[in-house]
C-alpha positions in Angstrom: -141.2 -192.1 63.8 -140.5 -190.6 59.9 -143.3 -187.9 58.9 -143.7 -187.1 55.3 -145.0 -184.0 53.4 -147.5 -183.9 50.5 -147.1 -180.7 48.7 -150.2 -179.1 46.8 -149.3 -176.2 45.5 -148.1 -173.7 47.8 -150.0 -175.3 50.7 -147.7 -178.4 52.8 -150.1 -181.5 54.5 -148.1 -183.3 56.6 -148.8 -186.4 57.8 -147.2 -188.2 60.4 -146.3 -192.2 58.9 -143.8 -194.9 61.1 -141.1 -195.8 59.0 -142.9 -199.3 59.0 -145.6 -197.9 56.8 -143.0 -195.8 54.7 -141.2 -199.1 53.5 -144.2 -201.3 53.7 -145.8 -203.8 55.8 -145.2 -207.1 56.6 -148.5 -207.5 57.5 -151.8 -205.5 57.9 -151.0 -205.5 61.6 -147.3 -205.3 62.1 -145.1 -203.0 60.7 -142.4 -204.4 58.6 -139.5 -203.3 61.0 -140.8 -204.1 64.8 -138.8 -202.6 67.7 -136.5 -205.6 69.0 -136.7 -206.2 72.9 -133.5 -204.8 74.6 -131.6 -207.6 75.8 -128.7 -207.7 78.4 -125.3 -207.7 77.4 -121.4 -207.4 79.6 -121.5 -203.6 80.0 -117.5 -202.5 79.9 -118.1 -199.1 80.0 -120.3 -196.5 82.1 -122.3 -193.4 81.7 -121.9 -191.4 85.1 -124.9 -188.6 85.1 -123.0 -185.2 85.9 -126.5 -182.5 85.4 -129.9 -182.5 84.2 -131.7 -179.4 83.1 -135.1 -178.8 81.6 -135.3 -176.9 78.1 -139.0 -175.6 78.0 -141.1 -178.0 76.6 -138.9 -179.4 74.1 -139.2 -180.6 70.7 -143.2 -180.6 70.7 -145.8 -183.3 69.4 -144.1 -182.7 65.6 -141.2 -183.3 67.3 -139.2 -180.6 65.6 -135.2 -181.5 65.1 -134.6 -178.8 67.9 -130.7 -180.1 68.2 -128.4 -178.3 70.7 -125.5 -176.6 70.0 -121.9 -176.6 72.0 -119.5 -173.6 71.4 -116.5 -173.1 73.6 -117.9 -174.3 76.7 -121.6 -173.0 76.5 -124.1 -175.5 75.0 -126.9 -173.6 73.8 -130.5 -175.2 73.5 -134.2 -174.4 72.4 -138.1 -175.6 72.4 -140.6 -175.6 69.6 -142.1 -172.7 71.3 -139.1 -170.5 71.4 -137.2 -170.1 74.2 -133.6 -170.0 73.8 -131.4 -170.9 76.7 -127.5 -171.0 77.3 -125.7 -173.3 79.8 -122.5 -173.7 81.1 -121.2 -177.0 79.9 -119.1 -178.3 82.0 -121.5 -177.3 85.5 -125.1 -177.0 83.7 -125.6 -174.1 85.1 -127.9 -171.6 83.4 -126.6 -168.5 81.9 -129.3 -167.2 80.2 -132.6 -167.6 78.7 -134.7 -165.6 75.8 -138.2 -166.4 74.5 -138.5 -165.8 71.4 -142.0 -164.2 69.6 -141.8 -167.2 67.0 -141.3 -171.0 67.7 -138.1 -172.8 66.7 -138.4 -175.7 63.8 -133.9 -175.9 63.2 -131.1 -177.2 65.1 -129.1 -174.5 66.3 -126.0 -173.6 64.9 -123.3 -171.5 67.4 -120.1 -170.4 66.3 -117.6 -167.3 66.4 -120.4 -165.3 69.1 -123.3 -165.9 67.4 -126.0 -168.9 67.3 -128.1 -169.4 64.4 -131.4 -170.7 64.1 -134.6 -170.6 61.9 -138.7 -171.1 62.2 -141.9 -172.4 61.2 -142.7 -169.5 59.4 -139.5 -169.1 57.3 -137.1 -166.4 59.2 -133.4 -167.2 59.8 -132.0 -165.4 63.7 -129.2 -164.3 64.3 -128.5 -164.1 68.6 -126.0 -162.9 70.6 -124.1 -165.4 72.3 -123.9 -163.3 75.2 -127.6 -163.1 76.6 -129.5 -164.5 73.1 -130.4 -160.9 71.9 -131.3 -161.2 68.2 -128.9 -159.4 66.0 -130.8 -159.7 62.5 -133.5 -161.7 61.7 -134.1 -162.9 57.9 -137.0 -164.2 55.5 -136.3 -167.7 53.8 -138.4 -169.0 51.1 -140.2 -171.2 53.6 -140.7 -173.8 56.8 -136.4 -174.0 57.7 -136.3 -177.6 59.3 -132.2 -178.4 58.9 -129.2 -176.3 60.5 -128.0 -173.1 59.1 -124.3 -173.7 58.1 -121.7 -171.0 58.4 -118.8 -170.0 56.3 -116.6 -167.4 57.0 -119.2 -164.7 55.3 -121.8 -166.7 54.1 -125.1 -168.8 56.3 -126.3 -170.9 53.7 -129.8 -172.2 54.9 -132.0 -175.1 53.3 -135.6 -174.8 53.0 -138.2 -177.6 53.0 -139.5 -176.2 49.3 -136.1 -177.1 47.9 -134.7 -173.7 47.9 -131.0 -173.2 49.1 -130.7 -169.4 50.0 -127.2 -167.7 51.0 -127.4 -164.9 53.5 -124.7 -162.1 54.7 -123.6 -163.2 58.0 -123.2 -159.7 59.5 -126.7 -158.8 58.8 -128.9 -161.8 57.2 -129.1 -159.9 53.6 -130.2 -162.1 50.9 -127.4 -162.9 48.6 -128.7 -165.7 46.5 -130.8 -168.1 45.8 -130.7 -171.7 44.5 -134.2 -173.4 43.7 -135.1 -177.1 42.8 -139.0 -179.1 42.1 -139.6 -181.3 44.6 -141.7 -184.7 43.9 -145.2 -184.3 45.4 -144.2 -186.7 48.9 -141.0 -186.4 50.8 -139.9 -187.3 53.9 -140.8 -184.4 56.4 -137.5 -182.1 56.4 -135.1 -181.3 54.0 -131.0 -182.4 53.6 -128.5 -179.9 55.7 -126.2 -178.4 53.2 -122.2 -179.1 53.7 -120.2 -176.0 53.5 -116.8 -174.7 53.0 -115.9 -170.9 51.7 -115.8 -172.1 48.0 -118.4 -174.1 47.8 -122.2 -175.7 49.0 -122.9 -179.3 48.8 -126.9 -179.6 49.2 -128.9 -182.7 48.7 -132.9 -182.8 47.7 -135.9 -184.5 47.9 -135.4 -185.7 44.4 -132.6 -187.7 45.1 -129.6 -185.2 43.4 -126.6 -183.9 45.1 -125.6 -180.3 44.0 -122.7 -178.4 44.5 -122.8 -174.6 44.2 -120.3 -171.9 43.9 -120.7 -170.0 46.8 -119.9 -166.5 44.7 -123.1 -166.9 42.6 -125.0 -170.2 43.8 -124.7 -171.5 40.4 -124.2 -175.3 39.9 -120.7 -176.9 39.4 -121.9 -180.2 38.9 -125.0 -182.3 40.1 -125.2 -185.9 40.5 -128.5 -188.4 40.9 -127.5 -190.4 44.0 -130.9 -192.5 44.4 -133.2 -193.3 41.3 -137.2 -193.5 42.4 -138.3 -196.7 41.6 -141.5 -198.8 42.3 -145.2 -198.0 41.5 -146.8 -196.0 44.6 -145.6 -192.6 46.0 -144.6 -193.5 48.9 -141.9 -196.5 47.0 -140.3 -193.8 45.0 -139.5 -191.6 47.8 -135.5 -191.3 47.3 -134.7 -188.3 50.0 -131.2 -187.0 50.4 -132.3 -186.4 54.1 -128.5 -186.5 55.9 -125.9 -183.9 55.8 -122.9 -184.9 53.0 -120.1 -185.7 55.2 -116.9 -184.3 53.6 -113.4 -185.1 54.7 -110.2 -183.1 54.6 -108.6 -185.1 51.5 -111.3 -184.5 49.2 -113.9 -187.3 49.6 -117.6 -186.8 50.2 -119.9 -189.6 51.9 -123.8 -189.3 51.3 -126.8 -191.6 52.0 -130.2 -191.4 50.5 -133.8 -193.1 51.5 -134.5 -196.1 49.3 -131.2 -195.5 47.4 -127.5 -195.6 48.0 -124.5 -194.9 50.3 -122.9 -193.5 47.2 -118.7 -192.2 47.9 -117.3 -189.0 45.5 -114.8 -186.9 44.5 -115.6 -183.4 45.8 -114.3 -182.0 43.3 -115.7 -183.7 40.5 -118.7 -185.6 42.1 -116.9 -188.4 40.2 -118.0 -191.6 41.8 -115.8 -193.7 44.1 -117.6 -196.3 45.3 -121.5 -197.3 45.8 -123.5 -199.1 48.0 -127.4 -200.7 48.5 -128.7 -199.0 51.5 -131.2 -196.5 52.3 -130.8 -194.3 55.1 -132.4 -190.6 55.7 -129.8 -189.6 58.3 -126.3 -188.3 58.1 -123.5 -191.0 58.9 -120.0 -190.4 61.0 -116.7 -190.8 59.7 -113.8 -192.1 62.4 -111.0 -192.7 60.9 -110.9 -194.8 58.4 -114.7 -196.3 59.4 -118.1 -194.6 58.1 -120.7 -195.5 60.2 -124.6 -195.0 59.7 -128.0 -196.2 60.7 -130.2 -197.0 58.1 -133.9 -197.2 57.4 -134.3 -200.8 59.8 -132.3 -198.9 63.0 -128.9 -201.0 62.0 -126.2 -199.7 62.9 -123.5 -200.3 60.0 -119.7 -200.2 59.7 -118.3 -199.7 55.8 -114.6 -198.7 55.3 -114.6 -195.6 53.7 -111.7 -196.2 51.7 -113.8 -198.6 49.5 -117.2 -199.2 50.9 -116.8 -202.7 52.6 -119.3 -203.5 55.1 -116.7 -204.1 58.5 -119.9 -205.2 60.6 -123.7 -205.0 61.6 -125.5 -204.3 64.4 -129.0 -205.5 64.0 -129.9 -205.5 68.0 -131.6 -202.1 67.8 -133.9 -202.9 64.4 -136.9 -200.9 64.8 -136.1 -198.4 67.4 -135.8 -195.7 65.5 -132.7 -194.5 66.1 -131.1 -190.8 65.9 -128.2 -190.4 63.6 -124.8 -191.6 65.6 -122.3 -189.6 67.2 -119.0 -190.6 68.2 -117.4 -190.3 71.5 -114.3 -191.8 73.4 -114.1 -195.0 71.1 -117.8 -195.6 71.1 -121.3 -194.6 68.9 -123.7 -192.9 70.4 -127.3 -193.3 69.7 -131.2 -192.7 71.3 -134.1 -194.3 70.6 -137.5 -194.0 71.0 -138.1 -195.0 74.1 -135.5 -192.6 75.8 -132.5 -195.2 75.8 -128.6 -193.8 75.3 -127.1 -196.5 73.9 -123.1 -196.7 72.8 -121.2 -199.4 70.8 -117.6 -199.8 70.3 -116.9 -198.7 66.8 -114.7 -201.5 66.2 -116.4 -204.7 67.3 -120.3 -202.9 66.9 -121.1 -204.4 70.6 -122.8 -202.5 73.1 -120.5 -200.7 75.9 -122.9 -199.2 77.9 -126.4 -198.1 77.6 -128.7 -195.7 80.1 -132.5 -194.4 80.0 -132.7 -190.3 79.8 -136.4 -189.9 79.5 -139.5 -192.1 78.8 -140.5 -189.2 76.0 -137.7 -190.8 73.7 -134.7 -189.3 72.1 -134.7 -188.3 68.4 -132.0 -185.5 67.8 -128.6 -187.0 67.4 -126.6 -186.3 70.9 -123.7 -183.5 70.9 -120.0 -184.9 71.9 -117.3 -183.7 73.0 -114.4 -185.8 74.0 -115.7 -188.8 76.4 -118.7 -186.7 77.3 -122.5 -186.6 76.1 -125.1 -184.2 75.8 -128.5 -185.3 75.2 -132.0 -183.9 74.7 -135.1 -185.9 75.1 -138.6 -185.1 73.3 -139.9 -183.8 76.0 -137.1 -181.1 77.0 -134.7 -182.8 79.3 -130.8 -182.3 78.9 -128.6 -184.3 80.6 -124.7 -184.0 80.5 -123.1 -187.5 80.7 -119.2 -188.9 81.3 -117.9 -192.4 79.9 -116.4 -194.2 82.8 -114.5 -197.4 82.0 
């Protein structure tokens, strides 16, 4: 399930839609993208269960993208309400917990000691890595919904008003501020920035990608990656909703809702290659393969070097899948109705799929090596192996 946001003024209604109704119906009954039966298939893989624990009351009914975080060996994890826990990866044992005074709307972020996260009511925490104390707290423009990023003095933080604000690291001060207009309906949540020392790249709601000199937050160079077309609101909806993926030689990979898998030059933004395909969530690059899920819950295989489609997986249409990871040779998606699901990145055929929880699974999983974490709606992380 997609929600959108209608902004009036300074006040945000947000309604919750299926992405059915977002790209229009087939009928007035059935949504235009039903969810597919699962159907059996030569499992040759495993996933072998190694702990369960229970993360407050997860991600709440707006189902806040409440993503956990793994820093050398800890995975740290939160619920809409607040709490903050920490957990040894590899055992699942729990090494601390903290409730906050102020529920949790971000993924977290953890890195060099510190995790980062933000809130409903537009702060930005800072917590100890050690036992979750808050080391600065910081005001944002408003409702934070994507990832702080890190660089190695900056946290650059996106806002759901279109604002991009770069804070101090040691102590949350406000260095500056980036603002664009946002059309009156988006999809609810914002693009998470990309960031390296020189530079931000940040994607809005009105379909442009923006680069910004980390010094100032001026603009280097902007480019429209999806054009709104069609008559209604809803139609012209173009959403940079995925983080930019950008690789070590230069090349960046973003996808947009109703628009385009669009390649560039960092650079420059100078365009490599295009493609049709409308997707709110941020792809993976292996290799030489980009893989994404677009707005019908396909899982798609381009070659990054010059945007050929390799294959499709159209088994899952409907099912509202997270955006994929990647781990020992294979995807790794959720869906809706609490199903892991993984599929060999180079044939796009199913390896091995599990149920975690009935309450569904819409934040994309954490990897590391051949082993899963996941977090279901409702609060339950489970650590998985792949066994072949």
């Amino acid at each position: 399930m997609i929600s959108i946001m209608r902004r009036k003024a300074s006040l945000a209604i947000v309604a919750t839609l299926t992405i059915g109704l977002l790209a229009g119906c087939a009928s007035k009954s059935e949504p235009r993208y039903s969810p597919k039966e699962l159907t059996r298939f030569d499992a040759t893989a495993e996933l072998d269960s190694d702990w369960r624990q229970r993360v407050g009351q997860g991600l709440g009914r707006a189902q806040y993208p409440i993503a956990p975080s793994l820093d050398n060996g800890t995975l740290y994890a939160a619920d809409e309400r607040g709490r903050v826990m920490a957990f040894e990866a590899d055992s699942g044992s729990r090494l601390w917990q903290k409730d906050l005074d102020v529920g949790v709307s971000s993924a977290l972020t953890a890195v060099a000691g510190e995790i980062y996260l933000a809130t409903r009511n537009g702060e930005v925490l800072a917590l100890s890595q050690d036992d979750g104390e808050v080391l600065w707290r910081s005001r944002v423009p408003s409702e934070v919904l994507a990832a702080p990023q890190p660089t190695q003095q900056l946290l650059v933080v996106q806002s759901v008003d279109g604002s991009v604000t770069a804070l101090d690291r040691s102590n949350g001060q406000e260095l500056w501020s980036h603002s664009t207009t946002e059309p009156a309906l988006t999809l609810r949540g914002t693009g998470t920035p990309s960031v390296i020392d020189p530079v931000t790249f940040a994607g809005f709601a009105n379909g442009r990608l923006v680069t910004l000199d980390n010094r100032s937050g001026q603009p280097l160079w902007e480019r429209r990656i999806a054009v709104p077309q069609g008559r209604s609101e809803i139609d012209r909806m173009v959403d940079l909703g995925g983080q930019p993926v950008l690789t070590p030689d230069g090349r960046l990979f973003v996808t947009s809702y109703n628009g385009r898998l669009v390649a560039l030059q960092a650079n420059t933004g100078e365009v490599l290659w295009e493609r049709e395909h409308s997707s709110h969530l941020t792809p993976v690059l292996v290799g030489d393969r980009l893989f994404t899920v677009n707005e019908a819950s396909h899982l798609v295989a381009f070659d990054a070097r010059n945007g050929e489609e390799v294959w499709r997986n159209r088994d899952l249409e409907g099912r509202w899948l997270t955006a994929p990871a990647f781990a020992g040779g294979n995807l790794v998606v959720g869906d809706f109705e609490g199903y892991l699901h993984l599929i060999d990145t180079q044939s796009g055929r199913f390896t091995a799929r599990t149920r975690i929880d009935s309450s569904g699974i819409s934040v994309r999983p954490v990897t590391d090596a051949r082993r899963i974490y996941v977090l279901s709606n409702n609060g339950r992380l489970e650590a998985l192996d792949i066994r072949r």
